[in-house]
C-alpha positions as CSV (number, residue, x, y, z in Angstrom):
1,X,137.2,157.8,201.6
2,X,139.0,160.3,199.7
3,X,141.0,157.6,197.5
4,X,137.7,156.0,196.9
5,X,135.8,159.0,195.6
6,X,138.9,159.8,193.1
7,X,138.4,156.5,192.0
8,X,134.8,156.5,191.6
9,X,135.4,160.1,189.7
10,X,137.5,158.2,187.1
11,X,135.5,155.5,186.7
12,X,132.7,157.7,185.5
13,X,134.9,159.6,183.4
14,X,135.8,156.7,181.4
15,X,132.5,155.9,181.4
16,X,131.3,158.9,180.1
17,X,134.3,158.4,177.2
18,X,133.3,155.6,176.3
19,X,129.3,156.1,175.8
20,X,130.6,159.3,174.1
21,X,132.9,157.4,172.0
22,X,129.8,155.0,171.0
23,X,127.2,157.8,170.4
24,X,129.7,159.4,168.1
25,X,130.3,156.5,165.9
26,X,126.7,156.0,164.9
27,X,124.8,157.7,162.3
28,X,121.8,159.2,164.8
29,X,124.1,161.8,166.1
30,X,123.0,164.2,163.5
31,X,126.4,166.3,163.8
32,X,129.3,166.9,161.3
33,X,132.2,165.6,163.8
34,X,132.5,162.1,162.6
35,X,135.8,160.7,163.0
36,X,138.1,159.9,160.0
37,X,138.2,156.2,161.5
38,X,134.3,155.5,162.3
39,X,133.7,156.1,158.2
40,X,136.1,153.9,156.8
41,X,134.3,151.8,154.4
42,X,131.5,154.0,154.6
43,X,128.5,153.5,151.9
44,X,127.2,156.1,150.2
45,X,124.3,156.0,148.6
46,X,123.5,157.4,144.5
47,X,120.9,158.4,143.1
48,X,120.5,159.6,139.5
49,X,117.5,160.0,137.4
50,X,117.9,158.3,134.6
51,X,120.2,156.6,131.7
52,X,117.9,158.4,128.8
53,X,120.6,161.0,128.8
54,X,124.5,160.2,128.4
55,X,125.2,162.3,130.9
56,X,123.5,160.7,133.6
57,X,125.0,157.8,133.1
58,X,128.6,159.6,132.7
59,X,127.8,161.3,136.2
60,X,127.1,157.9,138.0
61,X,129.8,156.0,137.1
62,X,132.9,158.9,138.0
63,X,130.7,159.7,141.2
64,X,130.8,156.2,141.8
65,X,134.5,155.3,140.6
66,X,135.5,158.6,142.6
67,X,134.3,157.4,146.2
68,X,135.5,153.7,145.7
69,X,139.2,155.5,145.0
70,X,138.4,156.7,148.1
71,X,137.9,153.7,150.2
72,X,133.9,154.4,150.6
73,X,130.8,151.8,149.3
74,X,128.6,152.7,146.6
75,X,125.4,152.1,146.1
76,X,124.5,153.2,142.5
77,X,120.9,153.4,141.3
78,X,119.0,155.1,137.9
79,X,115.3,156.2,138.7
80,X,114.6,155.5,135.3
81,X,112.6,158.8,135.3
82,X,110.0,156.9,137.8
83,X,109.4,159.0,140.7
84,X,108.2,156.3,142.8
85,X,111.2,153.9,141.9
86,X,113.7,156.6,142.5
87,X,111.3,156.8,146.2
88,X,112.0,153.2,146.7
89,X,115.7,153.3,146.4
90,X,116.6,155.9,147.9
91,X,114.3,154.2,151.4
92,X,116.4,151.5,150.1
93,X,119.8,152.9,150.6
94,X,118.6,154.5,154.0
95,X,117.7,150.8,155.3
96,X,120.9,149.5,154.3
97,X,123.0,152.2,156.4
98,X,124.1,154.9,154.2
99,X,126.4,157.7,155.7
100,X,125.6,160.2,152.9
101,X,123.0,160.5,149.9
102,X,124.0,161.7,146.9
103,X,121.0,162.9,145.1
104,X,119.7,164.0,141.2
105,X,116.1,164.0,142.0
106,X,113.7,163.1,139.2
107,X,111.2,165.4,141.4
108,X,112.4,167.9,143.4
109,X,109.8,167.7,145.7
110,X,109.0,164.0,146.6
111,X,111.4,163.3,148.8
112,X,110.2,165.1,151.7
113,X,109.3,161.3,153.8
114,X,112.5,160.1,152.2
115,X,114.8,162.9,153.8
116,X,113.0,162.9,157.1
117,X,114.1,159.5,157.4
118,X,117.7,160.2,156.1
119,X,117.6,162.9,159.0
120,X,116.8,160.8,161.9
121,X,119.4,158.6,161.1
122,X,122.0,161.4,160.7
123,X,122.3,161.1,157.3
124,X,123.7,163.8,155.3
125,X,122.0,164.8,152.0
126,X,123.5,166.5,149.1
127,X,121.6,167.6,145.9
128,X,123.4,166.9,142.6
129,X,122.5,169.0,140.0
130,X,119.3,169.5,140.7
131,X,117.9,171.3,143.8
132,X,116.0,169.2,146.3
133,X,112.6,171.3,147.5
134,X,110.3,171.6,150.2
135,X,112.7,170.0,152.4
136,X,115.0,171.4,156.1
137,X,116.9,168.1,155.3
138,X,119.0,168.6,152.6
139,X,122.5,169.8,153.6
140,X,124.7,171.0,150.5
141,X,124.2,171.3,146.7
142,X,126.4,171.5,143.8
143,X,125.3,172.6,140.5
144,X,126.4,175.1,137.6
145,X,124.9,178.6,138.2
146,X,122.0,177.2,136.1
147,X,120.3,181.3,135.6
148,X,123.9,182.3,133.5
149,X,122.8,178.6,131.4
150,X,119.9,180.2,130.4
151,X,121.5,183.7,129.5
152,X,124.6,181.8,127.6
153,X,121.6,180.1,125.5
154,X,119.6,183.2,124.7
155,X,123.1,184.9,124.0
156,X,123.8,181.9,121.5
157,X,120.8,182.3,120.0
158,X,121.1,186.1,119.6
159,X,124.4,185.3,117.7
160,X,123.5,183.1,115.8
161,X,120.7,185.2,114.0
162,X,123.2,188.2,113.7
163,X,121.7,190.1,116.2
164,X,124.5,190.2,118.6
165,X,128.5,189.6,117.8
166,X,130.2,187.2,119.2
167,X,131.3,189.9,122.0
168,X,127.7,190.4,122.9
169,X,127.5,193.5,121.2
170,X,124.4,194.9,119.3
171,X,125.0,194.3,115.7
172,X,122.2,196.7,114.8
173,X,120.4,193.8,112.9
174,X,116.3,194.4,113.8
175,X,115.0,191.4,112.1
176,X,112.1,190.4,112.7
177,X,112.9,186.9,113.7
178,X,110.5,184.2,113.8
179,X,111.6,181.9,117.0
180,X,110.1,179.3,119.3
181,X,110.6,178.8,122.9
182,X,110.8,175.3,124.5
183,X,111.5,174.8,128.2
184,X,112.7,172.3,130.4
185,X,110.5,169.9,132.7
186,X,108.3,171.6,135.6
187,X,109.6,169.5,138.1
188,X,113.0,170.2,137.8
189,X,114.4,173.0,139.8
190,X,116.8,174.0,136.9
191,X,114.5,174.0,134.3
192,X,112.9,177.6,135.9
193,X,116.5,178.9,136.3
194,X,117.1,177.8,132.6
195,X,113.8,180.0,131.5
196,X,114.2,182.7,133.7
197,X,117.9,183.8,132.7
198,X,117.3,183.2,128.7
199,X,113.7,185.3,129.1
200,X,115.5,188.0,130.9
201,X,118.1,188.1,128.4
202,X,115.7,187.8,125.5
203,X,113.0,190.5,126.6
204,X,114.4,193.3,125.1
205,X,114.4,191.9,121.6
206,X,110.7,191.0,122.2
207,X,110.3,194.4,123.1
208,X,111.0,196.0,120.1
209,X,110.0,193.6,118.1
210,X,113.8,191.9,116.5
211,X,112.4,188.7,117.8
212,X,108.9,187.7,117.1
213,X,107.2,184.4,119.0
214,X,104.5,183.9,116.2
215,X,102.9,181.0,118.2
216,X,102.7,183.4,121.3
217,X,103.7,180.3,123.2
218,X,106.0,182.3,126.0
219,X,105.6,181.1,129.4
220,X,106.8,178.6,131.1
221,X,103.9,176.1,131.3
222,X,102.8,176.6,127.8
223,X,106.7,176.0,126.7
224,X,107.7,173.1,129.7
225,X,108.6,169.4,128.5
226,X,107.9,167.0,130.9
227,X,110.9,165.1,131.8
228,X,113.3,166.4,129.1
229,X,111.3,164.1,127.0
230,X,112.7,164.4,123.0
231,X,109.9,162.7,121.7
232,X,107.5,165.4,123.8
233,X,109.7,168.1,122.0
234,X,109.2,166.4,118.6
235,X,105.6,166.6,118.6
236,X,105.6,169.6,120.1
237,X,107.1,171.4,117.2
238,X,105.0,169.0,114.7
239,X,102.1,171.1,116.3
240,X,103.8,174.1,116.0
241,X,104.7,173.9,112.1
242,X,101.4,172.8,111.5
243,X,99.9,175.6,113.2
244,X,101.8,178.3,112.8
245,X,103.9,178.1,109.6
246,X,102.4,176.0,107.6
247,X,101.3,178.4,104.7
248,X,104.4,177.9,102.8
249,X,106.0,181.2,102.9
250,X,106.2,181.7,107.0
251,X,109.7,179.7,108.5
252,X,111.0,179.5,112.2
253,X,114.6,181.1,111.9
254,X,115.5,180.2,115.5
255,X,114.4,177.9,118.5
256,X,115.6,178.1,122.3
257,X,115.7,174.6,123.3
258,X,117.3,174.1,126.9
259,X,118.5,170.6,126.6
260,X,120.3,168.7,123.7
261,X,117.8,166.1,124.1
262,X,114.8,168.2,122.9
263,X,117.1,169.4,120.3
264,X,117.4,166.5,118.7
265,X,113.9,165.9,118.8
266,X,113.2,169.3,117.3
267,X,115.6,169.0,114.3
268,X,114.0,165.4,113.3
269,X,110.5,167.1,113.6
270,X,112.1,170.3,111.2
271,X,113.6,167.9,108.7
272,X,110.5,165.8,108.7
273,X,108.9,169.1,107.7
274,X,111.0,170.0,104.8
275,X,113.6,172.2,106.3
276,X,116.9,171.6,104.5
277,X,119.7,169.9,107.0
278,X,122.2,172.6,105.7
279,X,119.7,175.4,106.4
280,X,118.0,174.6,109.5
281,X,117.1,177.7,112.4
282,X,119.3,178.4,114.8
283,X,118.6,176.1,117.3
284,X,120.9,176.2,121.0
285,X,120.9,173.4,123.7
286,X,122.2,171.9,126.6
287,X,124.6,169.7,128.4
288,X,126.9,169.0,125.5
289,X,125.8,165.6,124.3
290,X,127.9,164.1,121.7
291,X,124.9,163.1,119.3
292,X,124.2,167.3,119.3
293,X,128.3,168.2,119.3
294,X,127.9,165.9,115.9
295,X,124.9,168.1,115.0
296,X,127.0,170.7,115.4
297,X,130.0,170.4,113.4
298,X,127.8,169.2,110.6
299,X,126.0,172.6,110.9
300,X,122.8,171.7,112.0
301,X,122.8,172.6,116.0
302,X,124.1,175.7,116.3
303,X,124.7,175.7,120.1
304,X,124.9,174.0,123.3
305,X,125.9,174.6,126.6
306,X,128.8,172.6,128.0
307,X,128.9,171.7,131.6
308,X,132.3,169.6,132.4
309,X,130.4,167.3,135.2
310,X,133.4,165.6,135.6
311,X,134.1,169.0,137.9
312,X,130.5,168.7,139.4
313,X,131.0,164.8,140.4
314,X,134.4,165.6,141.8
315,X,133.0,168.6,144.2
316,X,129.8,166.1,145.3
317,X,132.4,163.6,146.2
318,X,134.9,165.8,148.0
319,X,131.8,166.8,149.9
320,X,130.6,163.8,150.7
321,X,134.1,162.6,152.1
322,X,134.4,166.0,154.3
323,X,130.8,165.2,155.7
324,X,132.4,161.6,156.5
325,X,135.7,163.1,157.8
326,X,134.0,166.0,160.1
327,X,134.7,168.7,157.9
328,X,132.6,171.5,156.5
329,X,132.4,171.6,153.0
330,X,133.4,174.3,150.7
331,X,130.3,176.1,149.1
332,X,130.7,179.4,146.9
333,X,127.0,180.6,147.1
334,X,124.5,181.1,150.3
335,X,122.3,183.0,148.4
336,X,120.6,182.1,145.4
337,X,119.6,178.5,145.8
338,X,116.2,178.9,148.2
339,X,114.4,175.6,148.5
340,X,111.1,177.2,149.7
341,X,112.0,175.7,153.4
342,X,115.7,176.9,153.7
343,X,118.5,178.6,151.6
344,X,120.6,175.4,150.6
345,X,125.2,176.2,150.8
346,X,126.0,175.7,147.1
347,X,128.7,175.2,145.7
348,X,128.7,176.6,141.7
349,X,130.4,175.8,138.4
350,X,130.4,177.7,135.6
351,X,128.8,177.2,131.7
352,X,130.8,176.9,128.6
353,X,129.1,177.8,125.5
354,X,130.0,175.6,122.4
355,X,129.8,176.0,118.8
356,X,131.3,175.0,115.8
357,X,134.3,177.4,116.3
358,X,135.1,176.8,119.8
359,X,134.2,172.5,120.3
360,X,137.8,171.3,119.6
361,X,139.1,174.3,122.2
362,X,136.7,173.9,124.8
363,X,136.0,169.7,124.6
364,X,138.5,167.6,122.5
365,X,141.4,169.2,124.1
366,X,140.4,169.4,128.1
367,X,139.6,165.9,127.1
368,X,135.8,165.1,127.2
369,X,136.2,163.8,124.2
370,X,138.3,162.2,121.7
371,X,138.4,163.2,118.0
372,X,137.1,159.5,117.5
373,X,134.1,160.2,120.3
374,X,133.0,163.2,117.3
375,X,133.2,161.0,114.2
């Protein structure tokens, strides 16, 4: 009797192995233990917004080149800035077994169904660059500490009027200045961030009056472009010169535009106007483009704020093969990135600004680009 309850005992121990074993090698489990071995081959799924903007496109493909170094499947899809496509594929990547979503969400908060799903099947989420709202189920987030982007471009703009040194000093200029304000799109987490730090920056000078907003356009919903859309910025400023300084003696002298997208858009609208090329406001931007580097050096964009993403598709990837390893990722912020439901582990990189004086420093020699890319 005794000899057969021993082996009864390690029958059900192996049992109880195996069925462990099995439950730990699907994705339902929910937990971060994963063995290196049961993700081998893994997919993982992409999702970015759109290909309007070069750096969407430069973000998918070394995210994507990244994890195939790694061994893992990709599964690589633009939104094309339609929330309801970008809905679609990321079900999509869900139904065909993804281990871990990598997200830039065109909305930030339509993906609630989505991530439920992603959830039940153990799926790990990470937000890329833009913060995922509304949601329990998203896991980790990367992204640059997007309230400094918005001081670093009301800092540029300060400089570039004379009002501050390039130290951030008070240059005891008092202006008035003529400027416009133009902010990113509402649905975008960033864009708020963006707005927030440049308005906190730039509310002194308001204050006593060294910047002037003649339009009175100043908060964020009278100043928001819907999807980063240039062609929205464009007209926008069309209206603007028409309303506002179109007696022939009034000029804008600077514009905050958070993006180098709208930038470009604002510049065509300027010119279109009658504002010299060579004499053009001081105009900042955003993500280091290399149509608005161009603008730069020929001295028509004063500004924009580079963010080396190659850095930011790196850290989503080494988090994403941690997740599929059963390690915690590393995340340098707990604090700041609430998404209404939770506070989401971050992990931050910081902004560059660029300007004439600093864009063969800061881009042509940590390689981003070429001398030829700037020609």
């Amino acid at each position: 009797m005794k000899t057969r309850k021993v082996l009864l005992g390690i029958a059900a121990a192996g049992l109880a192995l195996s069925l462990a074993a099995c439950s730990g090698g699907r994705g339902g489990t929910g937990s971060d233990d994963n063995k290196q071995g049961d993700n081998k081959g893994a997919l993982v799924g992409v999702a970015m917004p759109t290909k309007t903007s070069e750096r969407w496109i430069k973000d998918g493909d070394a995210v994507k080149a990244d994890l195939e170094k790694l061994g893992y499947k990709v599964d690589l899809e633009y939104g094309d800035d339609k929330i309801p496509q970008q809905v679609q594929q990321i079900s999509n990547m869900i139904t065909k077994g993804a281990k871990v979503l990598i997200i830039a969400s065109i909305d930030g908060t339509a993906l609630t169904d989505q991530l439920e799903d992603a959830a039940k099947a153990g799926i790990k989420v990470i937000a890329y660059d833009r913060l995922i709202n509304g949601t329990k189920n998203v896991d980790y987030y990367t992204t640059f500490d997007n309230y400094q982007v918005g001081v670093d471009q009301a800092t540029s703009l300060l400089t570039g009027l004379g009002v501050v040194d390039a130290d951030g000093k008070k240059t005891g200029e008092k202006g008035p200045f003529n400027v416009e304000l133009f902010a990113g799109s509402p649905d975008d987490n960033n864009a708020t961030f963006f707005y927030n730090g440049a308005m906190d920056t730039l509310k002194p000078y308001f204050d006593d009056g060294t910047l002037v907003v003649k339009s009175g356009q100043t908060g964020f919903t009278q100043i928001a472009t819907l999807r980063w859309d240039p062609a929205t910025a464009k007209k926008r400023m069309e209206n603007l010169i028409a309303s506002t300084y179109s007696d022939g003696t009034t000029k804008v002298q600077g514009i905050l535009s958070p993006y180098d997208g709208l930038s470009i858009g604002i510049i065509s609208a300027l010119t279109a106007a009658g504002y010299p090329t060579d004499a053009l406001p001081v105009i900042t931007g955003q993500d280091a483009e290399a149509a608005s580097v161009k603008s730069i050096i020929a001295g028509q964009q004063y500004s924009t704020i580079y963010k080396d993403t190659r850095l930011l598709g790196k850290e989503a990837v080494k988090m994403a093969d941690d997740l599929l390893n059963g390690k915690k990722p590393e995340v340098n912020d707990t604090k700041s990135y609430d998404n209404k439901v939770k506070v989401v582990p971050t992990y931050l990189f910081q902004p560059t600004v660029v300007t004439k004086d600093n864009y063969k420093e800061v881009l042509i020699d940590s390689g981003y680009y070429t001398e030829a890319d700037l020609k």
